[in-house]
Structure formats: structure tokens, C-alpha cells
N, C-alpha and C positions, 0 to 999 in steps of 0.2 A: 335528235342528235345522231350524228349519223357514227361508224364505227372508228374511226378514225377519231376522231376527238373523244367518246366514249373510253377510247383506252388511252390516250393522252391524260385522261379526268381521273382514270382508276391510275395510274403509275403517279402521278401528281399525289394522291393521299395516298400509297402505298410510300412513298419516301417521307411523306410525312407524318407520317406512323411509326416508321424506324427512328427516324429525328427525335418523336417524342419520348420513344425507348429507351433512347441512348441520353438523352439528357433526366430522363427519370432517374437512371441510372446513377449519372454524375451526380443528382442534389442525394441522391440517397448515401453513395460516399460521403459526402463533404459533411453531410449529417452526423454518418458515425463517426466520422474523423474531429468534429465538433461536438460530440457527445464525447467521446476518448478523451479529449483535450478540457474538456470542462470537468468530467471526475475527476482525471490522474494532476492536471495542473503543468504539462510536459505536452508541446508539441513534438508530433509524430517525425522522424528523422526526415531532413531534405532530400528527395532523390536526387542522382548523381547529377554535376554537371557536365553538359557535354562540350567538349573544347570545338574551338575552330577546328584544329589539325584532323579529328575524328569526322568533321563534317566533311571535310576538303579532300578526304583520304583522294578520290574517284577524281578529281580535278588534278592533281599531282601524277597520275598512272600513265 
């Protein structure tokens, strides 16, 4: 394997080792937030919505 695809091969599982981070991440949230919600009987508040107008701000300027 020559150097050139050797570090194409290591950046390929180095992002795919962040990937599995960040979604470890999320199930470990959704966990507690599903733990929370099974004691108390009360889902956790909805975060905010974001309006068109707020997206569009940069389109309008």
C-alpha cells in the first residue's frame, strides 16, 4: 500500500471514529431524556421553533 492511500485509509476511520462519537453521544441523550420521561411521566420541554422569517433573514439583506 503505498502512502498516498495509506492516509486516505487512516482519514477514512479517523472520521469514522468521530461519527461513532457523536452518535454515541446522541443515543446516550435520548437515553436520559427517556429515562427523565419514564420517572417524572412529563416530556422534557420542545425546543424553540425556528420560523421561516429567521432562516430567510440573509435572503432579504
Amino acid at each position: 500500500m503505498d502512502r498516498q492511500t495509506a492516509a486516505a485509509v487512516a482519514l477514512a476511520l479517523a472520521l469514522l471514529g468521530v461519527c461513532a462519537l457523536l452518535a454515541r453521544r446522541e443515543v446516550a441523550a435520548n437515553q436520559r431524556a427517556y429515562d427523565a420521561f419514564v420517572s417524572t411521566g412529563t416530556a422534557p420541554p420542545a425546543p424553540p421553533a425556528v420560523s421561516g422569517a429567521t432562516l430567510n433573514t440573509q435572503e432579504r439583506l
